[in-house]
mmCIF file of the N, C-alpha and C atoms, coordinates in Angstrom:
data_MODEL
# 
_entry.id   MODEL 
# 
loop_
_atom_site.group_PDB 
_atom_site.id 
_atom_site.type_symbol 
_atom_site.label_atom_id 
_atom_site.label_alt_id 
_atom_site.label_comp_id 
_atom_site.label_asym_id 
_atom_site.label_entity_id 
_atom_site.label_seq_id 
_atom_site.pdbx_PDB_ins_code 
_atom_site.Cartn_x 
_atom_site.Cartn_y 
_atom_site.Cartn_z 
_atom_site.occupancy 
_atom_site.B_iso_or_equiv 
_atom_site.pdbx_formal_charge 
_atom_site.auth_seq_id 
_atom_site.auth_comp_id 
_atom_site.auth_asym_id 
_atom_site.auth_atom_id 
_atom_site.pdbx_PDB_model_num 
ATOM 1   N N  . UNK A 1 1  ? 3.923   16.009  -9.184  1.00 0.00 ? 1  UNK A N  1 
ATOM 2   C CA . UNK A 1 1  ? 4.712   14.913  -8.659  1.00 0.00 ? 1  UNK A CA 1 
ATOM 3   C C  . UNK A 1 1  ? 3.774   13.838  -8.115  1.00 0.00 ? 1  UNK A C  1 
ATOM 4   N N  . UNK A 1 2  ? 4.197   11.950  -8.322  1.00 0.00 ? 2  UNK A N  1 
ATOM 5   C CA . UNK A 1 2  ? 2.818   11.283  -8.084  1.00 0.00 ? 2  UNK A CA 1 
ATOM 6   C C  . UNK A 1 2  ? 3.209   11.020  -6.601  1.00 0.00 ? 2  UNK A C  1 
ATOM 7   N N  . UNK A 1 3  ? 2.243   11.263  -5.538  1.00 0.00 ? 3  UNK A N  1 
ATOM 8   C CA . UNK A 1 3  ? 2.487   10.928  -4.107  1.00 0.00 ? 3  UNK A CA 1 
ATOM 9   C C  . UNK A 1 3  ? 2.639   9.013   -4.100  1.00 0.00 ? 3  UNK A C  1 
ATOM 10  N N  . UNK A 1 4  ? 4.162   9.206   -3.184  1.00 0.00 ? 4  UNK A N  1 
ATOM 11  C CA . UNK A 1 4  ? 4.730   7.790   -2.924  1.00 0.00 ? 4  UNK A CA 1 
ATOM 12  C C  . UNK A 1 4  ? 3.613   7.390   -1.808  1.00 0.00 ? 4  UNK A C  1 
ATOM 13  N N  . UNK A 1 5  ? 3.523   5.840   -1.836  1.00 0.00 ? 5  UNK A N  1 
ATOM 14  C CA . UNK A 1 5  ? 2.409   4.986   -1.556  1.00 0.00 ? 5  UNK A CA 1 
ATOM 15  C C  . UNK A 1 5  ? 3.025   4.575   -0.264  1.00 0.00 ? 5  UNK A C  1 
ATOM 16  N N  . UNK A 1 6  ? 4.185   4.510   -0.002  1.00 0.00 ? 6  UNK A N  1 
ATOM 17  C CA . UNK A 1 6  ? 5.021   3.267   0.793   1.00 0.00 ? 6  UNK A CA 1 
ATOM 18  C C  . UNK A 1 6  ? 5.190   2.217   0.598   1.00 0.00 ? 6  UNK A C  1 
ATOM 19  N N  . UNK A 1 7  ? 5.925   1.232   1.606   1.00 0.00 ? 7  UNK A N  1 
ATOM 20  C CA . UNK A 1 7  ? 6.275   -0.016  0.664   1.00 0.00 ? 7  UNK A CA 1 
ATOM 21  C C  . UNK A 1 7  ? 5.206   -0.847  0.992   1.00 0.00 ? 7  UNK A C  1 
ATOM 22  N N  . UNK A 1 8  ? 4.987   -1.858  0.345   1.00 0.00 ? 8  UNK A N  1 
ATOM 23  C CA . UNK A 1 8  ? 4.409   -3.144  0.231   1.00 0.00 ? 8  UNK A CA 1 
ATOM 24  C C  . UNK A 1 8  ? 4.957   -4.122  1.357   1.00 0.00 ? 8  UNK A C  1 
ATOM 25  N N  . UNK A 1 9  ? 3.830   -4.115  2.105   1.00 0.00 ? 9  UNK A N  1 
ATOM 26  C CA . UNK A 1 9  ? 4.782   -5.171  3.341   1.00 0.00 ? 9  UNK A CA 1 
ATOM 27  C C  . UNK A 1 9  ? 3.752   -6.591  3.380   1.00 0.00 ? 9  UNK A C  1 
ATOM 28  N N  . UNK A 1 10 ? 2.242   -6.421  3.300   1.00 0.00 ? 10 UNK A N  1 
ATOM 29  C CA . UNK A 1 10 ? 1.431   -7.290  3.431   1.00 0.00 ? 10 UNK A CA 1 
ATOM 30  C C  . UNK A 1 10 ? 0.198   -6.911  2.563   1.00 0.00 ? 10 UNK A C  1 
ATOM 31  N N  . UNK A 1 11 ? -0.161  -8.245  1.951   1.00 0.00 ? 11 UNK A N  1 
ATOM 32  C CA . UNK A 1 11 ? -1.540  -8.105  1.591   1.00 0.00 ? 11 UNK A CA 1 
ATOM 33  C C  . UNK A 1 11 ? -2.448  -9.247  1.663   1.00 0.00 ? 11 UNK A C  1 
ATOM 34  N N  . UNK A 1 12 ? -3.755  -9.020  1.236   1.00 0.00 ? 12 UNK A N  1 
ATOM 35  C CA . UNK A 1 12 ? -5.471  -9.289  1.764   1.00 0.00 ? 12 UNK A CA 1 
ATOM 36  C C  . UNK A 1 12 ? -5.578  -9.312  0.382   1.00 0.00 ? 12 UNK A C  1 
ATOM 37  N N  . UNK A 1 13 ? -6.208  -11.271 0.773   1.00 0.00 ? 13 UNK A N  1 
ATOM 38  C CA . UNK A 1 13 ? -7.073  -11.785 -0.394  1.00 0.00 ? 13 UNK A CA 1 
ATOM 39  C C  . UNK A 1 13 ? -8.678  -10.796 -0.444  1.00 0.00 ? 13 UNK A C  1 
ATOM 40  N N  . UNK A 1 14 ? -8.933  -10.024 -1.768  1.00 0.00 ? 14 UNK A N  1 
ATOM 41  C CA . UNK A 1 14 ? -10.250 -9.438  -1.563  1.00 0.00 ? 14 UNK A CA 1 
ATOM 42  C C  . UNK A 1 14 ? -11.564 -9.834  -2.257  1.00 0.00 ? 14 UNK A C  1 
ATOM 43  N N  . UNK A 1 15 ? -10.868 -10.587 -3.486  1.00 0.00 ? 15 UNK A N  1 
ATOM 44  C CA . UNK A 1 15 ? -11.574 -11.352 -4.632  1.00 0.00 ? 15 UNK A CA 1 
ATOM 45  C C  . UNK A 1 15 ? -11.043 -12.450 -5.171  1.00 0.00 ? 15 UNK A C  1 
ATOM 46  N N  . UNK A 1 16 ? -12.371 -13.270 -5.857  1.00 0.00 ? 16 UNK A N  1 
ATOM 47  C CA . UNK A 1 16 ? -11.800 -14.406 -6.471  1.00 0.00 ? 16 UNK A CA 1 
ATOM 48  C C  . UNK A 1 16 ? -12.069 -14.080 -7.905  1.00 0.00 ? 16 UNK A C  1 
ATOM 49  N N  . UNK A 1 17 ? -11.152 -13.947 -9.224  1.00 0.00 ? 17 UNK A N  1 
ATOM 50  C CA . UNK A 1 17 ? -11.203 -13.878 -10.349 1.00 0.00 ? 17 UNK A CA 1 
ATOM 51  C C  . UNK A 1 17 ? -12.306 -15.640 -10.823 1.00 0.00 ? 17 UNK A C  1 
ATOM 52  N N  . UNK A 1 18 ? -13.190 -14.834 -11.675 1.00 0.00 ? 18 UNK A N  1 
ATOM 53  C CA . UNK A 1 18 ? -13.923 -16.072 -12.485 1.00 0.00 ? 18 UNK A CA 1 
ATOM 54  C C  . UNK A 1 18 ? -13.864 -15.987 -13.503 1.00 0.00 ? 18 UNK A C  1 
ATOM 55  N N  . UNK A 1 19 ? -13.699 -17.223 -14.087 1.00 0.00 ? 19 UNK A N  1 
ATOM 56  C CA . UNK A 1 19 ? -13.631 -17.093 -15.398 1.00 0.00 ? 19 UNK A CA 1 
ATOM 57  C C  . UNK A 1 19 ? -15.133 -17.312 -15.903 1.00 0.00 ? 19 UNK A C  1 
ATOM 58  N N  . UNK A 1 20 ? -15.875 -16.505 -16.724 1.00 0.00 ? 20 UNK A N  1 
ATOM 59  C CA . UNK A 1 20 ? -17.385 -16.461 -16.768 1.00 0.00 ? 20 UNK A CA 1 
ATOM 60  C C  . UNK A 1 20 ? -17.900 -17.872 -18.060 1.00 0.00 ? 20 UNK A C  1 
ATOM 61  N N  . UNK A 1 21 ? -16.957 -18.086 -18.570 1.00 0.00 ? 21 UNK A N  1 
ATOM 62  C CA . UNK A 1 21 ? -17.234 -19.233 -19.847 1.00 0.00 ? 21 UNK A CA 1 
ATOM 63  C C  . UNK A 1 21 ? -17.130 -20.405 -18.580 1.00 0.00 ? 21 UNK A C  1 
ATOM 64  N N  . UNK A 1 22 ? -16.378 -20.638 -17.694 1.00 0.00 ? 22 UNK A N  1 
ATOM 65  C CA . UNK A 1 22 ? -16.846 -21.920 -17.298 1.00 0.00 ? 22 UNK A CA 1 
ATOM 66  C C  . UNK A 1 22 ? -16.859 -21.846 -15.934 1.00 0.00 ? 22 UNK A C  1 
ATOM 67  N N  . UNK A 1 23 ? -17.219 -20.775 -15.472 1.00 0.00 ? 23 UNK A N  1 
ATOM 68  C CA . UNK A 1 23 ? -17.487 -20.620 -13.794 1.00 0.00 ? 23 UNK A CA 1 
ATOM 69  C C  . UNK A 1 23 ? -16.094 -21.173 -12.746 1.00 0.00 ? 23 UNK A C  1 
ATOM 70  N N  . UNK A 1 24 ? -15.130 -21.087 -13.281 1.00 0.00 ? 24 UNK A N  1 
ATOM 71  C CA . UNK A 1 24 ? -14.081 -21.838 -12.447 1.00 0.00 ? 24 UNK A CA 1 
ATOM 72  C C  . UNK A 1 24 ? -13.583 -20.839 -12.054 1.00 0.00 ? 24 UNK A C  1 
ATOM 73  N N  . UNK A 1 25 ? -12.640 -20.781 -10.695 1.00 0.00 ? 25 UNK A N  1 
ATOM 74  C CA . UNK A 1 25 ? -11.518 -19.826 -10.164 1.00 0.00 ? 25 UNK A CA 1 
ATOM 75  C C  . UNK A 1 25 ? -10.474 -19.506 -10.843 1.00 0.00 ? 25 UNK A C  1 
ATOM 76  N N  . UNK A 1 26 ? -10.205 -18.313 -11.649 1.00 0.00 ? 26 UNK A N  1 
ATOM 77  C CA . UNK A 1 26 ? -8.625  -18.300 -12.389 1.00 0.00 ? 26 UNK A CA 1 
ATOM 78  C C  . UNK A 1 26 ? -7.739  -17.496 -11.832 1.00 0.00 ? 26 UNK A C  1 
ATOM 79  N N  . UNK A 1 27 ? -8.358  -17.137 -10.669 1.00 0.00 ? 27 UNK A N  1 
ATOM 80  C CA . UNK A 1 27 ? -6.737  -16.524 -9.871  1.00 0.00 ? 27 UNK A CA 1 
ATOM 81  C C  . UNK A 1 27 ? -7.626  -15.608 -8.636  1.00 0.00 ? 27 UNK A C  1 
ATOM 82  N N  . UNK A 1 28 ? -6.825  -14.957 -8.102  1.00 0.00 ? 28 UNK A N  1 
ATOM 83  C CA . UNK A 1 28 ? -7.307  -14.269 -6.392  1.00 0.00 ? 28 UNK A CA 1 
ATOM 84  C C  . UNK A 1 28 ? -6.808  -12.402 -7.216  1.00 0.00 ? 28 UNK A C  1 
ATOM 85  N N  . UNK A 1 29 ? -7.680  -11.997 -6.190  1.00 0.00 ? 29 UNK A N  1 
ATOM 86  C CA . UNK A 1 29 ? -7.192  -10.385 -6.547  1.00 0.00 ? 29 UNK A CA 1 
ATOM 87  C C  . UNK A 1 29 ? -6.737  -9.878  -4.946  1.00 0.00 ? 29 UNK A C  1 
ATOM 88  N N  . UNK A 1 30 ? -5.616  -9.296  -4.704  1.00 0.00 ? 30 UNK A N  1 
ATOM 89  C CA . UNK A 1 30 ? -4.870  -9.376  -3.844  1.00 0.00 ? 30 UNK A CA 1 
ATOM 90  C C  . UNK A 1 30 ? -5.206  -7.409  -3.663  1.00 0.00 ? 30 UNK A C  1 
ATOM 91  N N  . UNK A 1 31 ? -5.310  -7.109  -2.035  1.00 0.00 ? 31 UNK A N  1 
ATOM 92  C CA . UNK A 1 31 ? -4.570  -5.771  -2.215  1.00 0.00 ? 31 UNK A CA 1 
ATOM 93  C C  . UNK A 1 31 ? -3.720  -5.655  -1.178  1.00 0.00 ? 31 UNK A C  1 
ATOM 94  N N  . UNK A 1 32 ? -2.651  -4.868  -1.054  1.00 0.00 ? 32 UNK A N  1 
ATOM 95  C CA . UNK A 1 32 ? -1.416  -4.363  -0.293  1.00 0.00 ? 32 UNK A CA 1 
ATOM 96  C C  . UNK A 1 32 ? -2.132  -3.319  0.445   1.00 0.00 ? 32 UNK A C  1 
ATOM 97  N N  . UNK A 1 33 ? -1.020  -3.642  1.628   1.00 0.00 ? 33 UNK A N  1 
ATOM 98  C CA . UNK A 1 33 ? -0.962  -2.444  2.791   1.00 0.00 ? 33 UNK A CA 1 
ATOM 99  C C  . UNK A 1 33 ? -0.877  -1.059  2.135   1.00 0.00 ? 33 UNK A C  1 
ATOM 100 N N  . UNK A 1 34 ? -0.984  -0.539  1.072   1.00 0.00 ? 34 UNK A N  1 
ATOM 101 C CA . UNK A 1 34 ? -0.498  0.524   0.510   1.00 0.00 ? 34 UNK A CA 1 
ATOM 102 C C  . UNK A 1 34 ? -1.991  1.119   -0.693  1.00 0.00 ? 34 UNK A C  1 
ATOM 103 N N  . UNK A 1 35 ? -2.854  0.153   -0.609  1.00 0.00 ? 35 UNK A N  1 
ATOM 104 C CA . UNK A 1 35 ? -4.069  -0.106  -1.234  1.00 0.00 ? 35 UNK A CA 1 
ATOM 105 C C  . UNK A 1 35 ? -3.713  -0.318  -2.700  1.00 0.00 ? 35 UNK A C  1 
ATOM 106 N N  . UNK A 1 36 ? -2.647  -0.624  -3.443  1.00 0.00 ? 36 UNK A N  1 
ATOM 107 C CA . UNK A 1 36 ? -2.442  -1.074  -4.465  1.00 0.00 ? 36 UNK A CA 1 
ATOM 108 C C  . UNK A 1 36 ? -3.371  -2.407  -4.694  1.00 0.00 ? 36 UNK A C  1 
ATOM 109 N N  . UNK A 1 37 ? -3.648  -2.479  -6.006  1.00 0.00 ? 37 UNK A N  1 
ATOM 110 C CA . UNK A 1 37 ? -4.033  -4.553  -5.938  1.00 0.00 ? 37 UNK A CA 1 
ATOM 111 C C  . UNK A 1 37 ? -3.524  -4.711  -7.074  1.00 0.00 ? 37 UNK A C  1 
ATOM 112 N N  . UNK A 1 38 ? -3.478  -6.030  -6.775  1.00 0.00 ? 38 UNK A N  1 
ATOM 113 C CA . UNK A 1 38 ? -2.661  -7.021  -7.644  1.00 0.00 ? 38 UNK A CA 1 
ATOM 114 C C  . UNK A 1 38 ? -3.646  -8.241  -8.328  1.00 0.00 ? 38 UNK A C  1 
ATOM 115 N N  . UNK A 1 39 ? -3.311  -8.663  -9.483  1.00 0.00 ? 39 UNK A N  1 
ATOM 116 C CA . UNK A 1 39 ? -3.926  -10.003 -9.550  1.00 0.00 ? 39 UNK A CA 1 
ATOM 117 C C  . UNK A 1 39 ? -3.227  -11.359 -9.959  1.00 0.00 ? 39 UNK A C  1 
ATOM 118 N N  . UNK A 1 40 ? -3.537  -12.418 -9.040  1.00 0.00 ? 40 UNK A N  1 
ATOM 119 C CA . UNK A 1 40 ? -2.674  -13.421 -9.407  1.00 0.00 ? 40 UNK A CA 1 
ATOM 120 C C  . UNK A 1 40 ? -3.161  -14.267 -10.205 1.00 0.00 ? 40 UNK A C  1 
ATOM 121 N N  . UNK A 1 41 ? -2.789  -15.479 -11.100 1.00 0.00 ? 41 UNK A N  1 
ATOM 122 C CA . UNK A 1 41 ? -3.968  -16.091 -11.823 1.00 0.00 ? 41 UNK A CA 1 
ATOM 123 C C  . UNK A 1 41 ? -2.994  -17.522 -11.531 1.00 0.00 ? 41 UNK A C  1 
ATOM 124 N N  . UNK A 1 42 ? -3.639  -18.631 -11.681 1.00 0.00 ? 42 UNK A N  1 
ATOM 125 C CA . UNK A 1 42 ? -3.696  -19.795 -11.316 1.00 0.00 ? 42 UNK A CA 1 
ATOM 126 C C  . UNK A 1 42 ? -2.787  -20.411 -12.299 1.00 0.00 ? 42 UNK A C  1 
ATOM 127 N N  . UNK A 1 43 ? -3.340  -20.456 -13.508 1.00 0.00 ? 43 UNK A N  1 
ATOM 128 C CA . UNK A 1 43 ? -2.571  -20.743 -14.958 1.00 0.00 ? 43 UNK A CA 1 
ATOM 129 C C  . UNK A 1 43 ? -2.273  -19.735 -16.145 1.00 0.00 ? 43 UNK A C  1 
ATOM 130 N N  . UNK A 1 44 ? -2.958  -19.770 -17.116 1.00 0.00 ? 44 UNK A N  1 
ATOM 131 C CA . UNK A 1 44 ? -2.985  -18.547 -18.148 1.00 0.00 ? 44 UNK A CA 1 
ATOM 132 C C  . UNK A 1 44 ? -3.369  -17.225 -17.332 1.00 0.00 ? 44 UNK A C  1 
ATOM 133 N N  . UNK A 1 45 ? -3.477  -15.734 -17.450 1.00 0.00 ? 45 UNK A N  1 
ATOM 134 C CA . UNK A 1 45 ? -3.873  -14.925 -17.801 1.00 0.00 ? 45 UNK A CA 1 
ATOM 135 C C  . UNK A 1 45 ? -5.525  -14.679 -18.558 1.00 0.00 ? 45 UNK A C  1 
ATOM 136 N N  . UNK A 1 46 ? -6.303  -14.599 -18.134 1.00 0.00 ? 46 UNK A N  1 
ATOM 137 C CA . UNK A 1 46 ? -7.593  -14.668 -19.044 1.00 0.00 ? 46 UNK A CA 1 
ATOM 138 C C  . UNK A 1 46 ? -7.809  -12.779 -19.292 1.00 0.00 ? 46 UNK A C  1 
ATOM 139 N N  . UNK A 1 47 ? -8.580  -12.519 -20.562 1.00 0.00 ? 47 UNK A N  1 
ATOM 140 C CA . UNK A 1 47 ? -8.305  -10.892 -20.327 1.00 0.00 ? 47 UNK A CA 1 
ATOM 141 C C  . UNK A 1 47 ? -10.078 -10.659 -20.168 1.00 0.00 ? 47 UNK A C  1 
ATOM 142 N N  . UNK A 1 48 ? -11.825 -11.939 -20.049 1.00 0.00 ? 48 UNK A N  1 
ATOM 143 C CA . UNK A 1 48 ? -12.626 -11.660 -19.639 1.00 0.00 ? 48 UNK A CA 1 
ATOM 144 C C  . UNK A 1 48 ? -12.866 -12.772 -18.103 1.00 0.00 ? 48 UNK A C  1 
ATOM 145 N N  . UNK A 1 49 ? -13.073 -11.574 -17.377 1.00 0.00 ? 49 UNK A N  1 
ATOM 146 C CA . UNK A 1 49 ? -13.464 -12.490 -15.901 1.00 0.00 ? 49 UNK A CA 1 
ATOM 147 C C  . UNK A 1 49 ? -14.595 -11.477 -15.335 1.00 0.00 ? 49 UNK A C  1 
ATOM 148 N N  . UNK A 1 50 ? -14.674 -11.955 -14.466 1.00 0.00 ? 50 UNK A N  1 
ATOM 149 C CA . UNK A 1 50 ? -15.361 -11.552 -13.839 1.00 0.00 ? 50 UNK A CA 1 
ATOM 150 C C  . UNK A 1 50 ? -15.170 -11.260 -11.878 1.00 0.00 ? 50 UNK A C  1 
ATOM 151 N N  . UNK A 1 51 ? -15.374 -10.343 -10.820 1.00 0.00 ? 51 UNK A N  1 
ATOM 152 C CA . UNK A 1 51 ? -14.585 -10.488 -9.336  1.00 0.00 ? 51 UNK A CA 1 
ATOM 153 C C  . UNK A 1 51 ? -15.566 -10.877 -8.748  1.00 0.00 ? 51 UNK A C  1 
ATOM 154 N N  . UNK A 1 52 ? -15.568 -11.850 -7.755  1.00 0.00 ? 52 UNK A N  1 
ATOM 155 C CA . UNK A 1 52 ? -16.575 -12.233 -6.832  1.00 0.00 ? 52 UNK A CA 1 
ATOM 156 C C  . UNK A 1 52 ? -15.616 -11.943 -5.294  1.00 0.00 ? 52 UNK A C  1 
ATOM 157 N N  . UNK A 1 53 ? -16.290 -10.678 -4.737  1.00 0.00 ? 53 UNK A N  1 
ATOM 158 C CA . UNK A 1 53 ? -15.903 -10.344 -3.816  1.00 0.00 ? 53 UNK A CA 1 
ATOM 159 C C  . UNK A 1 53 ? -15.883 -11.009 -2.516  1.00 0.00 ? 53 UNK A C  1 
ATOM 160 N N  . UNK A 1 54 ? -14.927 -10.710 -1.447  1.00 0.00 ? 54 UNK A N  1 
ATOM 161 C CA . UNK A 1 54 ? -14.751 -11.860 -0.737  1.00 0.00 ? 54 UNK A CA 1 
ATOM 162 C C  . UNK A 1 54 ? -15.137 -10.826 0.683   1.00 0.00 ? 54 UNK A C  1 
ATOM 163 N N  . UNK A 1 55 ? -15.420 -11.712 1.480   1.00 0.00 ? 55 UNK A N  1 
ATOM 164 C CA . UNK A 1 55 ? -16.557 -10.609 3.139   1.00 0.00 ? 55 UNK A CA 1 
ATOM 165 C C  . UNK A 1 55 ? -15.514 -9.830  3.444   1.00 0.00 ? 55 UNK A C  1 
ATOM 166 N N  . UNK A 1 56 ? -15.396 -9.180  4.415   1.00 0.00 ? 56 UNK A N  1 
ATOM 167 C CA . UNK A 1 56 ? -14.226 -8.380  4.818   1.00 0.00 ? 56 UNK A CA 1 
ATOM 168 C C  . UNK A 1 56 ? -14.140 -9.088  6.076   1.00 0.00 ? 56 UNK A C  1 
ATOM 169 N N  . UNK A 1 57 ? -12.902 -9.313  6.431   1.00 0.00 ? 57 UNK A N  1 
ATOM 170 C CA . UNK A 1 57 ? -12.778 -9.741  7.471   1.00 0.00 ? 57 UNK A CA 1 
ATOM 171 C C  . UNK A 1 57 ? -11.777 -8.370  8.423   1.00 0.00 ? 57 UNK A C  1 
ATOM 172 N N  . UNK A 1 58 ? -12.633 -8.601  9.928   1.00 0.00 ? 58 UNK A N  1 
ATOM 173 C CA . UNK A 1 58 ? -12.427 -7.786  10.798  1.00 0.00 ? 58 UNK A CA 1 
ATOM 174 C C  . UNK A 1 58 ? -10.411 -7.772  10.980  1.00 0.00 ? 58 UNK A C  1 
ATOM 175 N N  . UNK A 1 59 ? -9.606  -6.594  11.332  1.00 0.00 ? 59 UNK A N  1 
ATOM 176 C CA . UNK A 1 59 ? -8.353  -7.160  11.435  1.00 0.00 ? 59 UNK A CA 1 
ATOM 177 C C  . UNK A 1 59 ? -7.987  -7.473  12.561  1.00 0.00 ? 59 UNK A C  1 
ATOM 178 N N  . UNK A 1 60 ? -6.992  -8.344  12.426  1.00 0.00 ? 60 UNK A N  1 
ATOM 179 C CA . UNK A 1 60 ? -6.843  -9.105  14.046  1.00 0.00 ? 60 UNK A CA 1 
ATOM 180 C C  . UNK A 1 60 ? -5.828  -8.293  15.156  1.00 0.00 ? 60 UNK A C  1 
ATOM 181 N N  . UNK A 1 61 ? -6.284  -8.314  16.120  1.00 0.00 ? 61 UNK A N  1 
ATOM 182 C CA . UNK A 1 61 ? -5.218  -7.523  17.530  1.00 0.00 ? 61 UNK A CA 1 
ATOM 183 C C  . UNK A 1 61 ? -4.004  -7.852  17.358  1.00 0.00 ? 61 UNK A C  1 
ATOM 184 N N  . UNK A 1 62 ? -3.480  -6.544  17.849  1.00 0.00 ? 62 UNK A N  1 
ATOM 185 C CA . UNK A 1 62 ? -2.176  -6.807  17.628  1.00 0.00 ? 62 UNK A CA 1 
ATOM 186 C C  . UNK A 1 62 ? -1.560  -7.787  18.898  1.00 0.00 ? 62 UNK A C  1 
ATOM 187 N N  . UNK A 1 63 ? -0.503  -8.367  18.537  1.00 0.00 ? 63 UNK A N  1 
ATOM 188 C CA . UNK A 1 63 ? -0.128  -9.428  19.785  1.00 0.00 ? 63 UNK A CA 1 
ATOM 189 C C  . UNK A 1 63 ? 1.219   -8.662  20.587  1.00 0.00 ? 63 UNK A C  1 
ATOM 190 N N  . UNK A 1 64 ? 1.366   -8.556  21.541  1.00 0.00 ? 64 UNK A N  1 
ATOM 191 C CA . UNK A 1 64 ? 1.960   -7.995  22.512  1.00 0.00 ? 64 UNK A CA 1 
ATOM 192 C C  . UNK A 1 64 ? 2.937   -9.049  23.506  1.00 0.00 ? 64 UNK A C  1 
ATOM 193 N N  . UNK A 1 65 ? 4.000   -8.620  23.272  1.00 0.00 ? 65 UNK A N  1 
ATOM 194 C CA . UNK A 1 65 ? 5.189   -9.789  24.399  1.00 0.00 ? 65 UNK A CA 1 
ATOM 195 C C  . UNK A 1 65 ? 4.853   -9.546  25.848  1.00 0.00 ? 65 UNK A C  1 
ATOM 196 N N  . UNK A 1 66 ? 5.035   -10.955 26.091  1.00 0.00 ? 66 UNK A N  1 
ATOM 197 C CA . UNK A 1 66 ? 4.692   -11.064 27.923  1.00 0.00 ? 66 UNK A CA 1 
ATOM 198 C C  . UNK A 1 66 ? 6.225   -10.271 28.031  1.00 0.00 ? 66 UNK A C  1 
# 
């Protein structure tokens, strides 16, 4: 049986898709609270790229009601 992930509530830009013929951005690679990723692309679909990984950023405190 495949173990359920949970749902998808938020996700973190982690990469920028390149397109390697002309060095331009063709979309972001996304992953979910659930560690799934996704990729989005700008215009077409390209099927050679290349990921240029993006820093990790620390996660932010949680905010708390006065």
């Amino acid at each position: 049986m495949k173990k359920k992930r949970g749902r998808k509530l938020f996700c973190t830009v982690v990469a920028r898709i390149i397109d390697p013929a002309t060095g331009r951005e063709a979309g972001l690679l996304y992953r979910w609270n659930t560690g799934a990723t996704q990729k989005e692309w700008h215009h077409q679909p390209i099927t050679l790229f290349r990921l240029e990984p993006l820093p990790e950023i620390a996660p932010l405190p949680v905010a708390r009601g006065d």
